[in-house]
Every structure is written in C-alpha cells, then in structure tokens.
DRENMIBA-119271 format. One record per residue (C-alpha): y, z, x. Coordinates in steps of 0.02 Angstrom, whole numbers, padded with zeros to 5 digits, always signed. Layout:
residues N
YZX...
//
This chain:
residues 642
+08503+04538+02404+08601+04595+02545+08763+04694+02578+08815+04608+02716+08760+04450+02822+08858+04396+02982+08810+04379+03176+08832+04526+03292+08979+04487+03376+09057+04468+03199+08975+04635+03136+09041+04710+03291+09212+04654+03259+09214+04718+03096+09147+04854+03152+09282+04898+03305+09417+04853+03176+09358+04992+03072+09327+04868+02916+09144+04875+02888+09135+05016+02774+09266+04932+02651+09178+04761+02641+09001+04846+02602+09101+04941+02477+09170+04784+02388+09016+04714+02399+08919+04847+02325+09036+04836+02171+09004+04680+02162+08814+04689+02165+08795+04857+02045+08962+04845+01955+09012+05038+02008+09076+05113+02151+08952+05182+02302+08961+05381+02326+09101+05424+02450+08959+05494+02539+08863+05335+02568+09023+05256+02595+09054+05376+02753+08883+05355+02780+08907+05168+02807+09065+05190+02923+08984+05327+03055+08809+05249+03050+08849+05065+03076+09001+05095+03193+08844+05165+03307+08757+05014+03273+08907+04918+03340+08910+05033+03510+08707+05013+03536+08739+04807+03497+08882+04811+03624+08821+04900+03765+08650+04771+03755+08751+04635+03748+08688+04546+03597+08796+04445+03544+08726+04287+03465+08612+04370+03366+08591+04384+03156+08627+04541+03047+08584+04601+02892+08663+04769+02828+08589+04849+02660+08440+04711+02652+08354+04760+02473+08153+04750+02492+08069+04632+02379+08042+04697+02194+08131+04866+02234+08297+04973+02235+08233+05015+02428+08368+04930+02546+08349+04928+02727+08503+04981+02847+08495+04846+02981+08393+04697+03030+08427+04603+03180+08387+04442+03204+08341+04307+03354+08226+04260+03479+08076+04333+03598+08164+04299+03772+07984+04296+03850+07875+04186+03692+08012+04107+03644+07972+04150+03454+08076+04194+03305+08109+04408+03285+08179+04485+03187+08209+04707+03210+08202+04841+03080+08325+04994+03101+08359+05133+02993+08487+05241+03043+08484+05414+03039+08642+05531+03032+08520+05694+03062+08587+05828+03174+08430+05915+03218+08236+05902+03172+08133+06036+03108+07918+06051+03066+07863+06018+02899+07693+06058+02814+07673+05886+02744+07589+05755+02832+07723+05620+02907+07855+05721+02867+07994+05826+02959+08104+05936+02906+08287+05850+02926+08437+05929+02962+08615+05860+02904+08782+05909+02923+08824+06053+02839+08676+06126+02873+08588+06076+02737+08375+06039+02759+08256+05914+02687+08081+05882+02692+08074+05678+02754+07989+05554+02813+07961+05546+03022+08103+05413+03032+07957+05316+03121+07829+05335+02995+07973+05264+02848+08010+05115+02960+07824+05075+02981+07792+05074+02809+07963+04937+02782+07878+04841+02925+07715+04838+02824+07813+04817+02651+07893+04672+02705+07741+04597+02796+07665+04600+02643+07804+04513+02512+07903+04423+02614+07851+04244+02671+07973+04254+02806+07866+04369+02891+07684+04337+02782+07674+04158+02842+07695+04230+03029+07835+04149+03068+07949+04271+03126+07890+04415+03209+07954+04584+03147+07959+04742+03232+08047+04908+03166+08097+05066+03257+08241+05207+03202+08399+05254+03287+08448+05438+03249+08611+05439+03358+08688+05594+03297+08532+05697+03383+08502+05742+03558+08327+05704+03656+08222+05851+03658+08052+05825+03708+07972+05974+03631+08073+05933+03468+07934+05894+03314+08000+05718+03301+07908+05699+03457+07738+05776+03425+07603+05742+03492+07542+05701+03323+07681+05570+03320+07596+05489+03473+07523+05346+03407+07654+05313+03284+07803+05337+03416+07722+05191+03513+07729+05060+03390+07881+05104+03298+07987+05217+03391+08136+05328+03384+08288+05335+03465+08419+05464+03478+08595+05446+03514+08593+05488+03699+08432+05363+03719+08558+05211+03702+08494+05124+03870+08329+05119+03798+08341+05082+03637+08461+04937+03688+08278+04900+03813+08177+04885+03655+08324+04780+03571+08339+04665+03703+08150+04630+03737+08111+04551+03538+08269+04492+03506+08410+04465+03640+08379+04259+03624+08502+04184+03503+08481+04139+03321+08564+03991+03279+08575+04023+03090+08406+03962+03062+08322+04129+03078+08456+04235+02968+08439+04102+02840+08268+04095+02804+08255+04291+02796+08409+04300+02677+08380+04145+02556+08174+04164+02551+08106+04172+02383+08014+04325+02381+07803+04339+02343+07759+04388+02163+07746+04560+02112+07563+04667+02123+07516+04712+01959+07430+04885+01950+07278+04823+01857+07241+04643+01949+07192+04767+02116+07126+04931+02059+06939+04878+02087+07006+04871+02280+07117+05037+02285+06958+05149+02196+06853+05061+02348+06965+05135+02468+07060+04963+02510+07223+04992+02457+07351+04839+02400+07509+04949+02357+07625+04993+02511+07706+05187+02457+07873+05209+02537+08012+05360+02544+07992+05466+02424+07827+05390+02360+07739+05443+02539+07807+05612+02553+07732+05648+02366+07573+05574+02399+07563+05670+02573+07609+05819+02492+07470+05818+02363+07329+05776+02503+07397+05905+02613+07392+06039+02438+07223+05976+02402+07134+06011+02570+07212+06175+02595+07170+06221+02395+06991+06304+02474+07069+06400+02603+07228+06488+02508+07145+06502+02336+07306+06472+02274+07323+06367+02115+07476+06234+02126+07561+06093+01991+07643+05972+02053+07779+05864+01955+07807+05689+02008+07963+05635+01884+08012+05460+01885+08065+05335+01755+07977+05156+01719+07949+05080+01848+07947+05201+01994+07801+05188+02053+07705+05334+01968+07527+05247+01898+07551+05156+02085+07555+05350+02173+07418+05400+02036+07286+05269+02097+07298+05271+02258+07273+05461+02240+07119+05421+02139+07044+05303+02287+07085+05422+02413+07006+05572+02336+06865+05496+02291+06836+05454+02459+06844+05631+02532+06721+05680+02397+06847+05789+02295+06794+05803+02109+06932+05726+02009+06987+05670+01849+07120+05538+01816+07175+05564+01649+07295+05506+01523+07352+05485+01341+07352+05315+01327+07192+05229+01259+07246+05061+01328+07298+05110+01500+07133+05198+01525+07019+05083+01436+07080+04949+01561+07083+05049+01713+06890+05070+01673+06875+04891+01645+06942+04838+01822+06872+04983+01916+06685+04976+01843+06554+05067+01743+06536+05192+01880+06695+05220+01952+06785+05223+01762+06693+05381+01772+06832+05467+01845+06979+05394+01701+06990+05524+01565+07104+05570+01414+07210+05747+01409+07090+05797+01292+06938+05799+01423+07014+05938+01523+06966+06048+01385+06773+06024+01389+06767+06047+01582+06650+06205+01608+06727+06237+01786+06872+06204+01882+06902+06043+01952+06998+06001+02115+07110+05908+02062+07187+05818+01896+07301+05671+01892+07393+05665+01763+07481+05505+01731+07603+05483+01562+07615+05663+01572+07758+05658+01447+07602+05601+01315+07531+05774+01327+07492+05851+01148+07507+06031+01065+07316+06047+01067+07168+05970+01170+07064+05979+01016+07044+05876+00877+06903+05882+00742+06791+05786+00855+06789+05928+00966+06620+06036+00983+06650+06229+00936+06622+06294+01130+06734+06154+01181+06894+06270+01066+06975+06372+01172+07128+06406+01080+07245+06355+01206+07371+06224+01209+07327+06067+01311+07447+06094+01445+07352+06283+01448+07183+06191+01478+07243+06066+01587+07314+06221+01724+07175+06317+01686+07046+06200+01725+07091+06117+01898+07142+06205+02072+07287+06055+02098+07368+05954+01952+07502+05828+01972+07596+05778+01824+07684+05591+01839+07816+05617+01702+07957+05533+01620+08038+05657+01521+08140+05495+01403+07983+05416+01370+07928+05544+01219+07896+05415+01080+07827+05531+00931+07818+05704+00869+07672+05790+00939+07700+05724+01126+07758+05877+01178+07751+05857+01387+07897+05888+01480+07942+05966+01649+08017+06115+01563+07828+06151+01484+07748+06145+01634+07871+06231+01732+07839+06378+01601+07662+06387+01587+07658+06375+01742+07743+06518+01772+07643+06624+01658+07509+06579+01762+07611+06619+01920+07564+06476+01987+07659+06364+02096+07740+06224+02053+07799+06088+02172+07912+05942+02108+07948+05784+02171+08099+05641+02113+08050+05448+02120+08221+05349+02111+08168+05161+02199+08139+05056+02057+07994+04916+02079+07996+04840+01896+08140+04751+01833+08160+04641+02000+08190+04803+02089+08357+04849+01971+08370+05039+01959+08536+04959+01890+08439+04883+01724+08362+05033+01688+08521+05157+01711+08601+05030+01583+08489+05021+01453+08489+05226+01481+08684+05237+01460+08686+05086+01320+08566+05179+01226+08662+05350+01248+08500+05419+01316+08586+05487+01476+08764+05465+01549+08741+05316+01696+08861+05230+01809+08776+05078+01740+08914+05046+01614+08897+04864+01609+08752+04752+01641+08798+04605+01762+08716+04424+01716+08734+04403+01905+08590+04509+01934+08422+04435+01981+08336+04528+01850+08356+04392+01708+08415+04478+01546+08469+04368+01396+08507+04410+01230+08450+04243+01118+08515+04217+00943+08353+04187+00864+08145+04276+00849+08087+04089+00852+08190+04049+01019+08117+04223+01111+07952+04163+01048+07980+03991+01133+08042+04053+01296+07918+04205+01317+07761+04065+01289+07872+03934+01419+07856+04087+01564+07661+04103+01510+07648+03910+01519+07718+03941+01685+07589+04079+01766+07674+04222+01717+07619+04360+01620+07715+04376+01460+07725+04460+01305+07806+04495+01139+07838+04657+01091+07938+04746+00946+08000+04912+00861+07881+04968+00716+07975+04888+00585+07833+04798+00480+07655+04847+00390+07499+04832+00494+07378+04758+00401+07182+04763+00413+07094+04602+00471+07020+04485+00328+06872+04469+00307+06853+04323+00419+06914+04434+00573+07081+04329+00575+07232+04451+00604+07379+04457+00449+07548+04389+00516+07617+04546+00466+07780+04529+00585+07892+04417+00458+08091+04378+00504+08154+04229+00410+08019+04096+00395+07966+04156+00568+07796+04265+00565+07657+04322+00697+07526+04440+00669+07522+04618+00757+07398+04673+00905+07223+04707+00836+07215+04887+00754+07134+05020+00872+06946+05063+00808+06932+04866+00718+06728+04806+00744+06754+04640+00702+06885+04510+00736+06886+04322+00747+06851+04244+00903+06982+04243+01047+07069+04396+00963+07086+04546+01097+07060+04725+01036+07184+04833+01044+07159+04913+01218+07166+04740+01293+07300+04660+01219+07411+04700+01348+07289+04609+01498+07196+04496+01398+07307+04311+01403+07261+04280+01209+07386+04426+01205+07525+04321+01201+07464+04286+01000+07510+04431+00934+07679+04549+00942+07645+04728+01023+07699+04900+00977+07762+05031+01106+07574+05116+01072+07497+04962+01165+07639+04912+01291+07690+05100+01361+07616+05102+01529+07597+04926+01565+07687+04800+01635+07726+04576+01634+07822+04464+01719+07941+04454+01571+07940+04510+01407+08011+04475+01227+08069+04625+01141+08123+04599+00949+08262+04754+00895+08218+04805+00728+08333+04868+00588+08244+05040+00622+08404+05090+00750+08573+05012+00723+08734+05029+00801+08886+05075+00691+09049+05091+00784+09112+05248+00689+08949+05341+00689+08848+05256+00853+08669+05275+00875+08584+05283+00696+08423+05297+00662+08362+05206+00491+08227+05307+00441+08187+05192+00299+08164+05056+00394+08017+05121+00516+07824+05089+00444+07785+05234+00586+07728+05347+00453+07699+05485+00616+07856+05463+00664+07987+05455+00496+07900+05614+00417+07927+05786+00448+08077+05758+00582+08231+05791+00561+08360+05646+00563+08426+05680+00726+08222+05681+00792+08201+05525+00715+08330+05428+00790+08287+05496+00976+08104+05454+00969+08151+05268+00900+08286+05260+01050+08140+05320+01173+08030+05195+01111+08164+05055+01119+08194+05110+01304+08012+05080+01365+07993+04906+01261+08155+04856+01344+08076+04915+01522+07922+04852+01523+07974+04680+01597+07958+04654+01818+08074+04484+01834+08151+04470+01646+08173+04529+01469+08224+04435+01340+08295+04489+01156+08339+04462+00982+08437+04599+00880+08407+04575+00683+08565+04707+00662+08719+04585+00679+08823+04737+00744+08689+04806+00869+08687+04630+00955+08886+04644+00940+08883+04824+01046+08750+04765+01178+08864+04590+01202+09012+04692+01232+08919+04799+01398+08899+04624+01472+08972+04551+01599+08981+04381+01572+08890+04301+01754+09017+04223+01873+08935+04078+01904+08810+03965+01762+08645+04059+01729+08495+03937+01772+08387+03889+01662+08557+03846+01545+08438+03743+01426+08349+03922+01373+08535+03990+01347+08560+04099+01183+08596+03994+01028+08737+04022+00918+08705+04200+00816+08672+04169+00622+08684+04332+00554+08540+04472+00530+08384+04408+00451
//
C-alpha cells in the first residue's frame, strides 16, 4: 500500500501546484476510512514540497516515486522512495528518504538516539534519522522480493531540510561515523549534495518497470516468533526492530549496563497492543543479554507461551523462560527481568505449591521490583481476561513509586499482525466499545482479509482450506461449552456442539494420557494437529497464525437499547462468571473476544451464533468497492442463531 505513486516530474508538479497534500489526504481516507491529523496533513505539504525543490534542482525528472510506501506486515510507512537507474552499472535503484521537519538536534542518553527538536519547541528522544533509515533499508531487504532477490539495489539516507549544517551538532558525532557513511543525512542547506548522492544511484530513468515491481510485489511471509527463537537466543537475530521498537530496546541495554554504576533500581513499561511487537522486543532482549553474560529471567504467565519458547530454544537455554511466580523464590537480585504479558500478573506469587521460605507476603508485582535491578514490563492494559490478573501500568507505576524507583515508559503503535492494520485492531477496539477509535468502520478493501461467514461448518471449511494451503491456522472460540476429560481411550470429547456441527476442545492442561496425534495443551497452538480441536483465549493469548477462525458465543451479545451485554449464564468459565460483578463480567468476556479476534497476521474469519451481534458488526462494514477474491469462500446466507 502506498499513498501516492507517480514520476517525479508529475510529483513535482503536484507539488509546485500546491496539490500534494490534498491528494495524500483523499487517499488516506480512502485507505483508513478517517481523516489524517491536520498535523500530518501539514506535515505532508512542508515536507514533500522540499522534496520537490531537492528533485528539481538535481534534475530528476524521469524518475519513479512513492510517497507514504507501508513496509511489509506493518503500520510503518516510508516518506519517499525514488526510483531508477545506476548511471555508472546501469542497474535498477531505488532511494529511501525520510524526511525530517526537526529544527535543531540535541544529545540523548540512549544509544542511536538524539534528542529532536520541533517547532514549538517541543523535544523528543528519536532515532538518529540515519540509524531509522538503515533499519527500513534492512526491513525491506529482508521482506521484500523486490529488493531480496537483488534485483534492485536500495540505498536509504534522510533529508532534515528545516535544520542548518553544524558540524559539531550530535547528529554528526563521531559516534555517528560509521553510520553517517552508509546512510547519511542531509540538512536543508546541504541541497547540492544530497542532490550528489541522488543523482549517483538513481538519476537514470525508470521506465515504469522499476516503480511497478516495487509497488505491485507480493510481499514475503510473515516471521513467526517461535519458528526463529533457537537463532535470536544464539545471538543471530531474524526480527528487524524499527522506531519506536529500537529506541525501547536501546533504552533498556543502555539502563542495564549503567544498573552497576548508579545503583539505581529502574521499571520500565513497554505498552503496546497485539501485535506490536512486544514478545519480538522481549526476545531479542533475551539473546542479547545472554550474550553479555547478564543474569536474566524471561518470564511470563502464560504456560503455553513459555512451554514453547523452551521447546524451540532448548533444554539449556529454556533455562532462562520463567513464570511470574519464579521471581518470588529468587534469593538475590537479578539484573534484569522481562516481563512479557505483563497484564497476566497475579495478586500473589504464591500458591500452595510454594515452599514456606519462598512466602514473603508480598504481592507479585512487590517481588517482581524487589527482586531484579532492571524490569521491563511488555503490557497491554485491554488484554485482562479474568479476575485475578491484576497487572496494569497504573500498578506498577504505584509500587513503583513506593519503592521510589524509577520508572521509564515506552508506547509501541506500528502494528505487525493483522497484515500490518493498526486500522483492524482500532476497530475491533471501538466495535467492541473497549476504547473510542477513529476506526469507525472496517473497510473490506483492506488487505487484511476479514469475513463474517453465515455458518461454524463454513469457518471450519475455510480455516482447514488456508492450512491445506501452508498457512498456519486455527479455530478458536469464547468459553461457551463444558470441557470434558478425555475417555478412557485418550480420544478428546467433541464438547464444542452448534447445530449438528461439533469439534472437541484443546487437550486439558495437566492431561497424562491422550490418544495418539493429540497435542497437549501447551502445544496446541504450534503443533499442526492443532487445527483438530477449537482453542480457548487460555491457549491462543500470546500467539499468533496466518489466519484464524473465531466462533462468537452467546456469552456477549449486542442489544441495540442496552449495547454490550454480558450473558453470564452462558459462560462455562466458572473463574470468570463468579464473584464479579455484572459490569466485570461483561469487560473480561469483551477482553477476551478482543485477543481471539487479534490473534490472526493475514485474516480472521467469523461466525456470530447471536443473530443481532452479527447484525451490529455487519452494519460497521463497509461493503469493499470492488469483488473480494476468493468470492467462492464468500459468507452464505445467515440462518438464524443456532
């Protein structure tokens, strides 16, 4: 996806005539189905107008651009890419450039950062403009075959042409050296040489050909965490962390090897809803640390998550994946503790499994502070799916403060699930009244493929055609049926019943014997047999497929007088229906509707058994202006609730 695709003597044009802004506006619309910021808007107009000038005064002409160029599987969109020909090899190029409206460029503590100035005044720890283009060159070397197959060059550098050229300024540090060379930064009176560097990859013409196969190339399939994290513990990572991913991650390394020298004590809160990147940030902080020797824990509240971290990683490095509850029987302070699912953080660390020295009488989040030097908390405050889960950036923020320790938070925003639509997610968000979006309606335009189908035995049939395919898929549903014990063959109950339509739950946790080719319960999610059985939000939360089937229960409706309602009655969570209020009960079934519905990277399919729930998520569509492919999978005709 693109904003805007044109050569540069038609980009310039629109440009000069002072109509660029308003077509990347329309098109936005278009795209996300609300209006940009008037910021970005502005943003667009001063930025690109610049552009224009630079293109101008090098003369390129006959070259390709792409404005607002969206990064495979990711919200992330780049400003420019230019597009043509090496004038001395003769070879396809293409040119990164992010443009920068800062005014002036401060030092910043964390690694590959700077502190920007905008207008107004107004300061912001960032990326060296150099370092963010770097990684984009890297990102799309990676996922895009344009560029994987090495068959167009690609080269990226930053044009900050607001700011003067000061030489003792610390965008160019020494320390920026190395970086500067291969990906450097312009400012605005450095025009003659950054139309040099323009001119020397690209100033031969594209034809079309080059544009084309940048814009129109399908894209490589998504990483998935747990296929590489044998490589990322070994110190080879697979993930590329951009923006605000980087500056986290730098910021934690930098906290951790100064932790020794200050003696200071500091949480960190990296907040981010599905699919930000959090368990990506997480591991990668587990490889690294472990390489510089730093005693660390990863730990978590999900059984599954962990159990197949250790799986992938090995017998020796699983050593370092945890629960919450560990933190409690450390007998001195670690260096650091990662924290992913933070949000899954309970009351108490004990249980009646712990050993008496092991009961300290704290809360968890009280043992968890007390027991490292530096803990980062990845957190999703909406993803609280039972009573009892009590973490939330509020808690730690106050026991923190008893503590007076520091606390340093962090916002992820670039969405790498759901084909890269931070739009899917605000939707189901605002659809589900969990938080007020701009994502009022959900566009069938968008390349994230969400259908609503009008029967369980058609989402069944089109989640095992995707599997059939290569892609990872699953079934998932609310907690709307028994869960039955296996027979005494091992052979799971088809407890899941709609109609004359039945499958069997995931294996319960703790189950010794089960018939053969039947998963336990921490694999069902990785294990392909998985596809069997329907899954729970206890063994989906934290992981991800290619697409998956999610089956609305009669547990939450939708009633046009009263809105959101949660049927208490309906739930077999006995955890969840007792000893909440009503209210409690309907926003822990609505949090654990929001993570099935996320859990999918290219699609998610669904079948409401509430006729009038179905009814209110048909009317925040917006019917696709063009046929959806695939038209033979297309929803059949609604019968009624079953």
């Amino acid at each position: 996806m693109h904003l805007y695709q044109g050569t540069s003597e038609q980009f310039i044009g629109d440009a000069v005539q002072n109509r660029l802004a308003t077509q990347l506006a329309d098109r936005f619309f278009q795209e996300f189905r609300y209006k940009p910021p008037t910021s970005e808007v502005m943003s667009w107009q001063n930025s690109l107008a610049a552009m224009a000038t630079a293109l101008q005064f090098a003369d390129l002409t006959d070259q390709g651009i792409l404005v607002e160029l969206k990064l495979p599987l990711t919200s992330k969109r780049l400003d420019v890419l230019i597009t043509g020909s090496n004038p001395t090899s003769r070879s396809d190029s293409a040119v990164i450039v992010e443009l920068k409206q800062w005014t002036a460029v401060g030092r910043s503590n964390i690694t590959d950062c700077v502190v920007a100035t905008f207008g107004g005044g107004h300061e912001k720890d960032s990326l060296h403009p150099s370092r963010q283009v770097a990684q984009y060159q890297r990102y799309l070397q990676d996922t895009h075959p344009a560029f994987t197959d090495g068959g167009v060059t690609l080269d990226a550098c930053a044009y900050l042409h607001n700011a003067k050229h000061d030489p003792k300024s610390p965008l160019f540090d020494k320390s920026f050296a190395s970086l500067l060379g291969t990906n450097p930064s312009f400012t605005g009176d450095q025009l003659d040489d950054f139309a040099s560097y323009l001119d020397a990859r690209v100033a031969g013409p594209d034809d079309g050909s080059i544009i084309y196969r940048v814009a129109n190339s399908a894209f490589r399939p998504h990483k998935r965490l747990l296929d590489h994290v044998a490589r990322v513990i070994k110190n080879e990572p697979v993930f590329t962390l951009l923006d605000e991913q980087l500056v986290a991650y730098n910021a934690i390394l930098d906290s951790v090897r100064n932790a020794g020298q200050n003696k200071q004590n500091v949480a960190f809160i990296i907040a981010g809803g599905p699919g930000t990147g959090k368990s990506v940030i997480a591991v990668n902080l587990v490889a690294e640390l472990a390489a510089l020797g730093v005693k660390t824990l990863h730990v978590t509240g999900s059984k599954a998550f962990t159990e197949n971290l250790r799986k992938v990683v090995g017998t020796r490095a699983g050593a370092l994946f945890k629960y919450f509850r560990d933190t409690a029987t450390v007998e001195e302070p670690l260096d650091v503790v990662i924290l992913d699912e933070a949000h899954r953080i309970r009351n108490m660390s004990t249980s009646r499994f712990t050993p008496a020295k092991a009961r300290t009488g704290k809360s968890q989040m009280e043992d968890i502070l007390d027991s490292t030097r530096v803990s980062v908390f990845f957190i999703d405050d909406l993803q609280v799916v039972r009573p009892g889960e009590v973490g939330s950036t509020d808690l730690i923020r106050e026991t923190a403060a008893k503590r007076s320790l520091e606390v340093r938070a962090f916002e992820l925003q670039a969405q790498f699930r759901s084909n890269g639509s931070d739009s899917f997610i605000r939707w189901i968000d605002n659809t589900l009244g969990l938080a007020r979006t701009s994502q009022v309606l959900w566009n069938e335009d968008d390349d994230f493929d969400f259908r609503i189908v009008g029967s369980v035995g058609q989402l069944e049939s089109m989640i095992r055609t995707r599997a059939r395919e290569g892609a990872t898929a699953r079934l998932v549903a609310g907690f709307c049926w028994p869960w039955s014990d296996p027979d005494q063959s091992g052979q799971l109950v088809d407890d899941v019943k709609i109609g004359d339509w039945s499958m069997p739950w995931n294996a319960k946790d703790g189950v010794s014997r089960l018939g053969s080719g039947i998963p336990k319960s921490d694999f069902w999610a990785s294990a392909k047999e998985g596809i069997d059985q329907v899954g729970c939000v206890y063994t989906a939360q934290g992981f991800e497929f290619d697409y998956v089937g999610v089956i609305v229960g009669p547990d939450l409706v939708y009633r046009p007088m009263d809105g959101w309602v949660g049927q208490r009655e309906e739930s077999q969570d006995r955890v969840v229906r007792r000893g909440v209020s009503q209210a409690e009960f309907a926003a822990f079934v609505k949090s654990t509707y929001r993570v099935l519905l996320t859990r999918g990277l290219h699609g998610c399919y669904v079948y409401f058994m509430d006729g009038p729930t179905r009814d209110f998520f048909l009317s925040r569509v917006e019917r696709a202006a063009k046929p959806m492919s695939r038209a033979a999978e297309g929803p059949e005709p609604y019968t009624g609730s079953a």
